[in-house]
C-alpha positions in Angstrom: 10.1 3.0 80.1 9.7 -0.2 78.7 6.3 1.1 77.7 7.9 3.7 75.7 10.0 1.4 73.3 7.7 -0.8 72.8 5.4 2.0 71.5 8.3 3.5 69.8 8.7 -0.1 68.1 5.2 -0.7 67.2 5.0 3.1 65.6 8.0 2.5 63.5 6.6 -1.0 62.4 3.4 0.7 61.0 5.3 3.4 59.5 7.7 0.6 57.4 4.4 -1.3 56.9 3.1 1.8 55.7 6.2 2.7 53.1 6.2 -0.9 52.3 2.5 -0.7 51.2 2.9 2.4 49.9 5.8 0.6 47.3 3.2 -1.9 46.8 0.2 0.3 45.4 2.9 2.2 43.4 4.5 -1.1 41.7 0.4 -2.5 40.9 -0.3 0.7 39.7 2.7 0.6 37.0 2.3 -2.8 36.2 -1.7 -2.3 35.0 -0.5 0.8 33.7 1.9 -1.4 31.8 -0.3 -3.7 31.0 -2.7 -1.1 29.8 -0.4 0.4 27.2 0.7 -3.3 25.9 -2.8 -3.7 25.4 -3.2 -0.7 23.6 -0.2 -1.0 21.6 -1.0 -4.7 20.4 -4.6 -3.1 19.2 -2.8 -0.6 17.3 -0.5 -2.9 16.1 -3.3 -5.4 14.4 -5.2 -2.8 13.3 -2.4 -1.3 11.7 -1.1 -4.3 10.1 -5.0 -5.0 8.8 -4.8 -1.4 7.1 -1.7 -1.9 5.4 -2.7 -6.1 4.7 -5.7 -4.1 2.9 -3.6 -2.1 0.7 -0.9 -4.5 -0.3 -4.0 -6.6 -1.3 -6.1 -3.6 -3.3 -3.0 -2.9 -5.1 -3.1 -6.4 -6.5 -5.3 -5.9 -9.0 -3.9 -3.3 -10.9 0.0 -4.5 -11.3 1.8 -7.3 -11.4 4.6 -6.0 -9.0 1.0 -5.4 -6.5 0.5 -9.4 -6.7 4.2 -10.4 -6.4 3.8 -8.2 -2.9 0.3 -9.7 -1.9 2.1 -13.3 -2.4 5.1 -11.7 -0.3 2.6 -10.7 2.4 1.0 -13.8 2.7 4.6 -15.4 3.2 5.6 -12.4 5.6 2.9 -13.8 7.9 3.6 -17.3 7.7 7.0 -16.8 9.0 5.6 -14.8 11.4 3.3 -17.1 13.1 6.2 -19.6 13.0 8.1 -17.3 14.9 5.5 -16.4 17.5 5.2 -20.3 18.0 8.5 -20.6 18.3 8.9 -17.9 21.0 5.8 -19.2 22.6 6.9 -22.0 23.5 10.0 -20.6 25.7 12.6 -20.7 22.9 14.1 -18.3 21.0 14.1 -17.6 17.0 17.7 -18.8 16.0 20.4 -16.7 14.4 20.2 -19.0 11.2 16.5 -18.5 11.0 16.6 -14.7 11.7 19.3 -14.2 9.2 17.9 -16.4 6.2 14.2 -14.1 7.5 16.4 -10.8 7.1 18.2 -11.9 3.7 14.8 -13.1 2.0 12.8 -9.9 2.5 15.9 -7.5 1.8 16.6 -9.2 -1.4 13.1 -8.8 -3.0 12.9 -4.9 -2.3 17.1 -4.8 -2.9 16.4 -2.4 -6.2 14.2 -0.2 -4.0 15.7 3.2 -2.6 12.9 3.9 0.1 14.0 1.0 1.8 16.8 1.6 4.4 18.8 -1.6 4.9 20.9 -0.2 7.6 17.9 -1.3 9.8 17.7 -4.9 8.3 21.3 -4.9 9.3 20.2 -3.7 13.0 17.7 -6.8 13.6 19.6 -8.8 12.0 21.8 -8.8 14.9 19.2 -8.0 17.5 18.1 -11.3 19.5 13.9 -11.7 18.6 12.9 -12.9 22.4 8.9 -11.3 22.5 5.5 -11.9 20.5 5.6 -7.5 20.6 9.0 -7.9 19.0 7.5 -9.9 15.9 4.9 -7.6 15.7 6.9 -4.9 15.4 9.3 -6.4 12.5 5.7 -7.2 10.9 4.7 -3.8 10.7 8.0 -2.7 9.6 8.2 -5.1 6.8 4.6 -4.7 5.4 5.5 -0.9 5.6 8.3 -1.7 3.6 6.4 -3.2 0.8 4.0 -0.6 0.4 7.0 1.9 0.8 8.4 -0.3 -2.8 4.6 -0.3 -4.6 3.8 3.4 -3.8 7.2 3.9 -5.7 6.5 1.8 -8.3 6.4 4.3 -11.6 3.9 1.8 -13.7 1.0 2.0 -11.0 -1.7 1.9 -12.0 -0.3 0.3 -15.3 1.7 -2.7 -16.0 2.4 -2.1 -19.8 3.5 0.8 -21.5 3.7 2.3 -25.4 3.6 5.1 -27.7 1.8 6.1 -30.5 2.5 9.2 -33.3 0.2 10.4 -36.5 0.8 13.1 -38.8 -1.9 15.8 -38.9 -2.2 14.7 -42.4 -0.8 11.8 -44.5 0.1 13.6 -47.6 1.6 16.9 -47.8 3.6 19.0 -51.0 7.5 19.6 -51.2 8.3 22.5 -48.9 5.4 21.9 -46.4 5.9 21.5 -42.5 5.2 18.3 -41.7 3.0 18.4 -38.0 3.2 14.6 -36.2 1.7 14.1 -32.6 3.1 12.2 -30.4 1.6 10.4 -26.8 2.5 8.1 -24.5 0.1 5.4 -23.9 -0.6 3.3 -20.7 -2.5 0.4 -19.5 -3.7 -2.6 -17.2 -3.9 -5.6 -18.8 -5.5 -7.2 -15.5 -8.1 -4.2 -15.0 -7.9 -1.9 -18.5 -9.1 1.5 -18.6 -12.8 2.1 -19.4 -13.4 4.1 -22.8 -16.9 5.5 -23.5 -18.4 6.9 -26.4 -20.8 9.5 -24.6 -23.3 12.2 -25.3 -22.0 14.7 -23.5 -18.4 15.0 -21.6 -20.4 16.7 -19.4 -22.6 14.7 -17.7 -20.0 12.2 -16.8 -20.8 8.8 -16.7 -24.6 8.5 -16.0 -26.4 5.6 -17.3 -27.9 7.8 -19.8 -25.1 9.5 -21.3 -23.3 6.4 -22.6 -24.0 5.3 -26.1 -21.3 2.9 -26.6 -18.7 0.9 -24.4 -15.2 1.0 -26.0 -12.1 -1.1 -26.3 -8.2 -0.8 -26.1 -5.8 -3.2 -26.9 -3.2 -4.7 -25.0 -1.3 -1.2 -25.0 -4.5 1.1 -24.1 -4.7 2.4 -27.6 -8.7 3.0 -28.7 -8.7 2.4 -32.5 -12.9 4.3 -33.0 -14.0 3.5 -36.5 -17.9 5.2 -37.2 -19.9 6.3 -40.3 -22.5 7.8 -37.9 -21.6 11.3 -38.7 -23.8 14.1 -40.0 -22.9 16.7 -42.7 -21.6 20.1 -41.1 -20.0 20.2 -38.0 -19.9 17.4 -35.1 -18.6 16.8 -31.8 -17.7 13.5 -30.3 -17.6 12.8 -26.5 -15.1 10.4 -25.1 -14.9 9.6 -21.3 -12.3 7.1 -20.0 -12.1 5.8 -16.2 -8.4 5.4 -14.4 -9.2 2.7 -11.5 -6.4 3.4 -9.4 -5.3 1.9 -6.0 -6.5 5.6 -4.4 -9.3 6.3 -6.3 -10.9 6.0 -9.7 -11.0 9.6 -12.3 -12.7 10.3 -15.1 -10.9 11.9 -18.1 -12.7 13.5 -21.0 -11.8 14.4 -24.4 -14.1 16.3 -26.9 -13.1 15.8 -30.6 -14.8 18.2 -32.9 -14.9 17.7 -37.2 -16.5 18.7 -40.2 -18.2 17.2 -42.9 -18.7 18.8 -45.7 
């Protein structure tokens, strides 16, 4: 009998040791899981960050609202690393820190309406105690700024004008008088490229270019040229848009006589 429990005992000791390794394996297998996914997240995270980082920065040399944000950026990650040292080291980021943080950034993109500053309100209020939860405010700040420059209606140009000419200077009482009007863009830190080519056909191959032209400060080509034979003639003009995407080629054929 006394046999009996004592088997009885030592089977239901194996079967809790069994459960409790059981929980064991179980809890390991969540926490490397765990661990596996913050791993992942913070490589995502980086890489993310390095994406938009390269953007932000691209879109600096075409505007001056694209260098205000690559200065912004640069201080977005200085109060970052602060933060992560801060938190680091066992403390937390204070509420005066976090709100003057908060106030900064929402006051430089305040005129923007892609910006929704119900959420700058939430973390505001929200208590920054991770190195993920910097991250994470990172990411949505830089996302923020390059939610403001792709609205931005000057990119790629940072100055703006218009210019008008009547089809002809002189006309008699009763005519129509026929004036032309466009508006005209430019970079002043990267201006368009104007080329004088052979054919608006062949693009620009090193070849096709006869002469390298120049705007001024509004993008306005003034082309002067005695080079002109009697009869008709046909002039190629190619210009280059650099913009933060990609770079296009525009071309314009102007045809005259000479008689």
């Amino acid at each position: 009998m006394k046999y009996l429990i004592l088997r009885k005992q030592i089977s239901t000791d194996l079967m809790c040791n069994s459960f409790l390794l059981s929980i064991l394996v179980f809890l390991f297998a969540c926490n490397q899981k765990k661990e596996d996914t913050s791993y992942v997240g913070n490589v995502t995270l980086r890489a993310e960050c390095k994406q938009m980082d390269d953007i932000i920065r691209h879109n600096s040399n075409f505007s001056s609202i694209g260098i205000f944000f690559w200065k912004q950026d640069s201080i977005l990650e200085k109060n970052m690393t602060a933060f992560k040292k801060t938190v680091g080291g066992g403390h937390s980021i204070s509420r005066e820190d976090q709100q003057k943080f908060f106030d900064y950034f929402e006051d430089i993109m305040k005129n923007s309406n892609v910006v929704n500053f119900t959420t700058f309100d939430t973390l505001r209020n929200i208590s920054i105690t991770s190195i993920s939860d910097i991250d994470f405010i990172e990411t949505y700040i830089k996302n923020c700024m390059i939610g403001v420059l792709s609205q931005s209606k000057f990119l790629p140009f940072d100055m703006i004008s218009c210019i008008g000419y009547p089809e002809s200077s002189t006309i008699k009482a009763g005519e129509e008088l026929k004036v032309s009007l466009a508006l005209a863009a430019n970079n002043t830190k990267n201006p368009i490229e104007w080329y004088l080519v052979k054919s608006t056909d062949d693009s620009l191959k090193s070849g096709n270019i006869l002469y390298t032209l120049h705007s001024d400060q509004f993008g306005v080509v003034n082309f002067k040229t005695n080079d002109y034979k009697k009869g008709k003639n046909k002039f190629g003009f190619i210009c280059r848009v650099k913009t933060s995407q990609e770079d296009y080629l525009l071309s314009r054929q102007i045809t005259f006589t000479v008689k």
